[in-house]
C-alpha positions as a printed NumPy array, in Angstrom:
array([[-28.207,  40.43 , -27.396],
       [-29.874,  42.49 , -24.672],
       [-28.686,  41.893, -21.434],
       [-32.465,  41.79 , -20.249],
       [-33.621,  39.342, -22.675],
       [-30.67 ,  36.938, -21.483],
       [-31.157,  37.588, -17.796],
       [-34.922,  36.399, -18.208],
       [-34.196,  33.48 , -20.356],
       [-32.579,  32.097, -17.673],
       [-33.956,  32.721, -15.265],
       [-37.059,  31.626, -16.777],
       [-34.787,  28.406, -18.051],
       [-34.121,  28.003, -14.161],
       [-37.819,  28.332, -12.815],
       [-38.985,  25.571, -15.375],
       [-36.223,  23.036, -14.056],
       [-37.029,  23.339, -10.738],
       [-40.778,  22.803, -11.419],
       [-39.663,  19.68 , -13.396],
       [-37.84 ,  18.46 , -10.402],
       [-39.841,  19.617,  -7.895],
       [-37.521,  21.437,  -5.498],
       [-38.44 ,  24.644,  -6.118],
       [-39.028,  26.253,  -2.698],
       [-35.675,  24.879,  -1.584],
       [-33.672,  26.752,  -4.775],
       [-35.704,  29.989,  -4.47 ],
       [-34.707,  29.893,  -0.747],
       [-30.817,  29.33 ,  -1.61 ],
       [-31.105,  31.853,  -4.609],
       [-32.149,  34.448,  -2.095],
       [-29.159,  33.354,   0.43 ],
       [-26.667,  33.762,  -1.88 ],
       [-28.46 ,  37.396,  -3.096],
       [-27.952,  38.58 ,   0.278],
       [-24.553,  37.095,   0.616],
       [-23.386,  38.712,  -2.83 ],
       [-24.812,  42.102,  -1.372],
       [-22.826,  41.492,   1.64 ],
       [-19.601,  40.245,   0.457],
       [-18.157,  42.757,  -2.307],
       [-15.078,  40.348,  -2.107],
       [-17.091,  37.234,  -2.985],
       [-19.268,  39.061,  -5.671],
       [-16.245,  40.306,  -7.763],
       [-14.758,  37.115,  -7.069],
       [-17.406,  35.005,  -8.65 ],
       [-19.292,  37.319, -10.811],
       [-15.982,  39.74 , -12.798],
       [-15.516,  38.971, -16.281],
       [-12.001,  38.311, -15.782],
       [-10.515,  35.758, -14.361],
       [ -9.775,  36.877, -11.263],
       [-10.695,  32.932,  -9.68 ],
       [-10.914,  30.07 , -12.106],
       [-14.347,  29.272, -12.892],
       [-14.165,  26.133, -11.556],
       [-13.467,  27.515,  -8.015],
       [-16.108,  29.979,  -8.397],
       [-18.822,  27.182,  -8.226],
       [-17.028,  26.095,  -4.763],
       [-17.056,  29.557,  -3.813],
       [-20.774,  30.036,  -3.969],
       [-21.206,  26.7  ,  -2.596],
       [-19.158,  27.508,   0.218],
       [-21.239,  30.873,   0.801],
       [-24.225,  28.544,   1.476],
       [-22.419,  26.595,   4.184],
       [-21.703,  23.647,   1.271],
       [-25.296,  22.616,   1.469],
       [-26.068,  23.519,  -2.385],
       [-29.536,  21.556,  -4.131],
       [-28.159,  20.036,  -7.031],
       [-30.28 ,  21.909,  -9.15 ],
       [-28.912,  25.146,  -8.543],
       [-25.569,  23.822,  -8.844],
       [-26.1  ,  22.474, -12.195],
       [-27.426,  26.015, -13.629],
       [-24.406,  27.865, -11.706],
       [-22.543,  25.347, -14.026],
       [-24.04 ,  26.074, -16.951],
       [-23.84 ,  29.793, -16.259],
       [-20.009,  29.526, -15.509],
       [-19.302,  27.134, -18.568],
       [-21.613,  29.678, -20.918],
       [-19.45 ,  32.992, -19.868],
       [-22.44 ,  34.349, -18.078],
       [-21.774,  34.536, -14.171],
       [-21.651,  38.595, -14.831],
       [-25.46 ,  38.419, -14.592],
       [-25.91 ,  35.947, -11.47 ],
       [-27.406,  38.349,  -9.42 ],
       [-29.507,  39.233, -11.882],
       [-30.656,  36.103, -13.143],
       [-31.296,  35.089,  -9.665],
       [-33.27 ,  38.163,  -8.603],
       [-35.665,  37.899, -11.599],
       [-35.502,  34.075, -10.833],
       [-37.048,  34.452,  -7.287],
       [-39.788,  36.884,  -8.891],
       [-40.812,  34.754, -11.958],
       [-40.822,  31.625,  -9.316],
       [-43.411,  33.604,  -6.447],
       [-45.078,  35.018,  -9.502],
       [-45.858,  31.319, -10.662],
       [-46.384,  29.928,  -7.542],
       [-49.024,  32.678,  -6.241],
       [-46.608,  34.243,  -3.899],
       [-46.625,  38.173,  -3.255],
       [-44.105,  39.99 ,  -1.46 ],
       [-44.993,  42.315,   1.216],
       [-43.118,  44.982,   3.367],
       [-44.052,  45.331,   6.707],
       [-42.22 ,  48.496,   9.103],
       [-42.938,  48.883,  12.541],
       [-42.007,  50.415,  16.053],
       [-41.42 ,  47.056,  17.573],
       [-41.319,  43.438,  16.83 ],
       [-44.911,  42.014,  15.329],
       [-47.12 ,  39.726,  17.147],
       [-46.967,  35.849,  14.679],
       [-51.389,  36.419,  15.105],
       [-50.546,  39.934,  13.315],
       [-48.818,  38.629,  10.965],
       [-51.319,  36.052,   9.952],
       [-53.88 ,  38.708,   9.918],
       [-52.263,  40.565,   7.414],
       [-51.582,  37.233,   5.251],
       [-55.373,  36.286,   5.278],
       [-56.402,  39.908,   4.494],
       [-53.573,  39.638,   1.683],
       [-55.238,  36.322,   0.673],
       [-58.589,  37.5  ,   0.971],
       [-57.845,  40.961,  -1.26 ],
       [-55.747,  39.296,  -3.871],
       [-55.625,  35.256,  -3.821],
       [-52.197,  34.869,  -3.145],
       [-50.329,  33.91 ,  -0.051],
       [-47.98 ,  37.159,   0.982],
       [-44.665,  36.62 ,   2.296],
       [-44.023,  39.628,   4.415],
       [-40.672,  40.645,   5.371],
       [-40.68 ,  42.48 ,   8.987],
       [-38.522,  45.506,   9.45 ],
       [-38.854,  47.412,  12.855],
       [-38.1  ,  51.372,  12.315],
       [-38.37 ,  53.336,  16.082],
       [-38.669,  56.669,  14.187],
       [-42.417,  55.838,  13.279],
       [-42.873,  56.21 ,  16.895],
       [-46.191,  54.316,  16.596],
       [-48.298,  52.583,  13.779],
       [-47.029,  50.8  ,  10.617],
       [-46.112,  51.289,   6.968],
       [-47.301,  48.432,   4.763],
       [-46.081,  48.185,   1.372],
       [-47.464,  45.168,  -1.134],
       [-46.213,  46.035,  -4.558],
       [-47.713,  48.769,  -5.251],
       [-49.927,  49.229,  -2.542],
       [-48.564,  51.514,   0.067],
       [-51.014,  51.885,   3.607],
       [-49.172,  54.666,   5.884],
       [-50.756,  54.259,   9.205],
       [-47.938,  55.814,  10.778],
       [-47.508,  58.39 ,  14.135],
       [-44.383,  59.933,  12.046],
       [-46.422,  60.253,   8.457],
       [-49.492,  61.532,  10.66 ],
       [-47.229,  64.434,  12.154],
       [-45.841,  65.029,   8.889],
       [-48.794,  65.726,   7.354],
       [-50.362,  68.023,  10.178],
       [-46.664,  70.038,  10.099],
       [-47.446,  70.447,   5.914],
       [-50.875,  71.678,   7.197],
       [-49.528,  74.476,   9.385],
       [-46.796,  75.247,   6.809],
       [-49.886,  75.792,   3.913],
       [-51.871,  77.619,   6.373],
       [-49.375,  80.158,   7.707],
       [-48.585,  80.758,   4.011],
       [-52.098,  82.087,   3.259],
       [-51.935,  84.382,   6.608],
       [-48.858,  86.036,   5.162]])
């Protein structure tokens, strides 16, 4: 079967469980933990997620449990289960990236990219999540990442909405300016 189709029945599979139980926002919020722990840890991702049996799949479930300081929902540790028993953990991080989409998707959550010189003021912030709401309906949850080569302005990025407001982009595009123009003089 196509590795896509199985990634998003499970994922879907997951984001249905937790809506029956009601702890969604918790298991979204340790699915994205143990994304960025996986990214971090080659060790623990090709100890948990190799189709061999490198650990026994037993101890993979404490593994991953362990990455999230042993404070796993339930929930997630039941699919992780089922994963593991089913011959599947291969696909975790996919399963859980398409997961955490499907489950802001349903729950009117956008994701939003935010870049700027320095830290952001929190009323800045919830300027740009009521102008988010305001454009779109859905609440924005904007990741903050603070880039000192802009040297002033910000980059905003909101799926496919891109706003450059940026020193670094505005100097760019006056430099391509003088390049065009000098190429016409010669």
């Amino acid at each position: 079967m196509n590795r896509s189709i199985i990634v998003s029945r499970y994922a879907r599979s997951l984001v249905k469980y937790v809506g029956e139980s009601g702890n969604g926002a918790q298991v979204c919020a340790e699915a994205e933990a143990l994304l960025k722990v996986l990214a971090s840890v080659p060790d623990l991702r090709r100890m948990t997620t190799a189709a061999d049996d490198v650990v026994s799949p037993a101890d993979r479930i404490i593994l991953l449990e362990g990455a999230l300081g042993n404070r796993m929902t339930p929930e997630l540790g039941h699919f992780l289960s089922l994963l593991n028993q089913n011959g599947r953990m291969t696909l975790l991080e996919d399963i859980l990236r398409v997961f955490v989409e499907m489950y802001f998707r349903e729950q009117g959550i956008r994701r939003a990219r935010l870049t700027v010189v320095t830290e952001p003021s929190d009323q800045l912030l919830e300027r740009l999540r009521a102008l988010v709401r305001q454009t779109t309906g859905c609440d924005a949850r904007i990741m903050v990442t603070v880039d000192p080569s802009l040297v002033g302005g910000f980059v905003f990025d909101l799926d496919d909405y891109l706003l450059d407001a940026s020193i670094k982009r505005q100097l760019e595009k006056i430099r391509e300016q003088f390049i065009e123009r000098n190429r016409r003089i010669v």
